[in-house]
C-alpha positions in Angstrom: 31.7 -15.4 -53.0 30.3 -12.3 -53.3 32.3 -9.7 -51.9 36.6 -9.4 -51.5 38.5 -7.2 -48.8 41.6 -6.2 -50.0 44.7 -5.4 -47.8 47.5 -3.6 -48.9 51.1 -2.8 -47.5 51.9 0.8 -47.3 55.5 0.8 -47.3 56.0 -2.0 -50.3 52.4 -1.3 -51.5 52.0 -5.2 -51.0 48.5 -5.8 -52.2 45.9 -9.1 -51.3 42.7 -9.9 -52.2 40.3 -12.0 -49.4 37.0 -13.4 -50.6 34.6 -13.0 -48.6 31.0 -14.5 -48.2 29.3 -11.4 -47.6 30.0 -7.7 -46.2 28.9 -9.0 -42.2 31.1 -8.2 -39.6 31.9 -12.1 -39.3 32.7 -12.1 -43.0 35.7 -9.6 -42.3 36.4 -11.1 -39.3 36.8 -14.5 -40.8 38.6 -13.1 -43.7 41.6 -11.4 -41.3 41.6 -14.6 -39.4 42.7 -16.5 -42.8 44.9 -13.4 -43.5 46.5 -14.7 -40.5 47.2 -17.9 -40.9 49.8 -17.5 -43.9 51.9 -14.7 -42.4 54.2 -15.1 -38.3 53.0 -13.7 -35.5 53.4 -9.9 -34.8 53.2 -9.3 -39.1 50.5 -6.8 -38.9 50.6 -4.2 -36.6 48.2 -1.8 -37.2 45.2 -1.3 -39.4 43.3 1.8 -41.0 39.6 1.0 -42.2 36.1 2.8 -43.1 33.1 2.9 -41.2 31.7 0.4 -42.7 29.4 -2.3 -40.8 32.0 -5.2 -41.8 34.2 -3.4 -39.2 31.4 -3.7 -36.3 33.7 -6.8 -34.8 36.7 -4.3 -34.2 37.1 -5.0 -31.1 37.4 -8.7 -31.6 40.0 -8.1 -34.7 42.2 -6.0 -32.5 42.1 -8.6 -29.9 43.2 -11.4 -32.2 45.7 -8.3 -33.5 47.1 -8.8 -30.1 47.1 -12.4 -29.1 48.2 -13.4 -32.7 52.0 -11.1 -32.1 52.3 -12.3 -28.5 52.2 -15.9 -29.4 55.5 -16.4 -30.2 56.8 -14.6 -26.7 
Protein backbone atom coordinates (compact mmCIF):
# COMPACT_ATOMS: atom_id res chain seq x y z
CA UNK A 1 0.00 0.00 0.00
CA UNK A 2 1.21 3.11 -0.79
CA UNK A 3 -1.07 5.79 0.07
CA UNK A 4 -3.95 6.04 3.28
CA UNK A 5 -7.20 8.34 3.37
CA UNK A 6 -8.08 9.19 6.55
CA UNK A 7 -11.70 10.01 7.80
CA UNK A 8 -12.42 11.76 10.72
CA UNK A 9 -15.60 12.56 12.85
CA UNK A 10 -16.18 16.07 13.51
CA UNK A 11 -18.32 16.05 16.40
CA UNK A 12 -16.31 13.10 18.50
CA UNK A 13 -13.17 13.74 16.34
CA UNK A 14 -13.46 9.90 15.51
CA UNK A 15 -10.49 9.32 13.43
CA UNK A 16 -9.65 6.15 10.65
CA UNK A 17 -7.10 5.33 8.60
CA UNK A 18 -7.95 3.40 4.84
CA UNK A 19 -4.99 2.10 2.89
CA UNK A 20 -5.13 2.57 -0.20
CA UNK A 21 -3.41 1.24 -3.40
CA UNK A 22 -2.71 4.34 -4.96
CA UNK A 23 -4.23 8.14 -5.04
CA UNK A 24 -6.78 7.05 -8.37
CA UNK A 25 -10.12 7.92 -8.19
CA UNK A 26 -10.97 4.02 -7.84
CA UNK A 27 -8.49 3.83 -4.97
CA UNK A 28 -10.75 6.32 -2.89
CA UNK A 29 -13.66 4.99 -4.27
CA UNK A 30 -12.76 1.47 -3.15
CA UNK A 31 -11.48 2.66 0.11
CA UNK A 32 -15.21 4.48 1.12
CA UNK A 33 -16.78 1.37 -0.22
CA UNK A 34 -14.82 -0.69 2.67
CA UNK A 35 -15.46 2.23 4.97
CA UNK A 36 -18.85 1.13 4.42
CA UNK A 37 -19.03 -2.16 5.07
CA UNK A 38 -18.16 -1.90 8.92
CA UNK A 39 -20.59 0.87 9.82
CA UNK A 40 -25.21 0.67 9.23
CA UNK A 41 -26.72 2.27 6.70
CA UNK A 42 -27.43 6.11 6.75
CA UNK A 43 -23.80 6.43 9.15
CA UNK A 44 -22.27 9.02 6.99
CA UNK A 45 -24.11 11.72 5.92
CA UNK A 46 -22.12 14.11 4.44
CA UNK A 47 -18.59 14.57 3.34
CA UNK A 48 -16.02 17.64 2.91
CA UNK A 49 -12.89 16.87 0.69
CA UNK A 50 -10.00 18.67 -1.51
CA UNK A 51 -9.69 18.94 -5.00
CA UNK A 52 -7.78 16.35 -5.42
CA UNK A 53 -7.99 13.78 -8.53
CA UNK A 54 -8.85 10.81 -6.01
CA UNK A 55 -12.20 12.74 -5.65
CA UNK A 56 -12.83 12.61 -9.61
CA UNK A 57 -15.50 9.58 -8.88
CA UNK A 58 -17.73 12.06 -6.70
CA UNK A 59 -20.48 11.54 -8.26
CA UNK A 60 -20.32 7.78 -7.85
CA UNK A 61 -19.35 8.12 -3.95
CA UNK A 62 -22.37 10.35 -3.37
CA UNK A 63 -24.46 7.82 -5.17
CA UNK A 64 -23.39 4.95 -2.99
CA UNK A 65 -23.75 7.88 -0.09
CA UNK A 66 -27.36 7.56 -1.03
CA UNK A 67 -28.29 4.00 -1.83
CA UNK A 68 -26.07 2.82 1.17
CA UNK A 69 -28.76 5.04 3.96
CA UNK A 70 -31.87 4.04 1.92
CA UNK A 71 -31.14 0.39 2.23
CA UNK A 72 -32.50 -0.18 5.34
CA UNK A 73 -36.04 1.69 4.38
Amino acid sequence: MACVVTFVERKSRFYLAVPMEDRSAASMESAIRALHLYFPPGTFKTATTDRGKEFSYHERIRLLQWRTATDSL
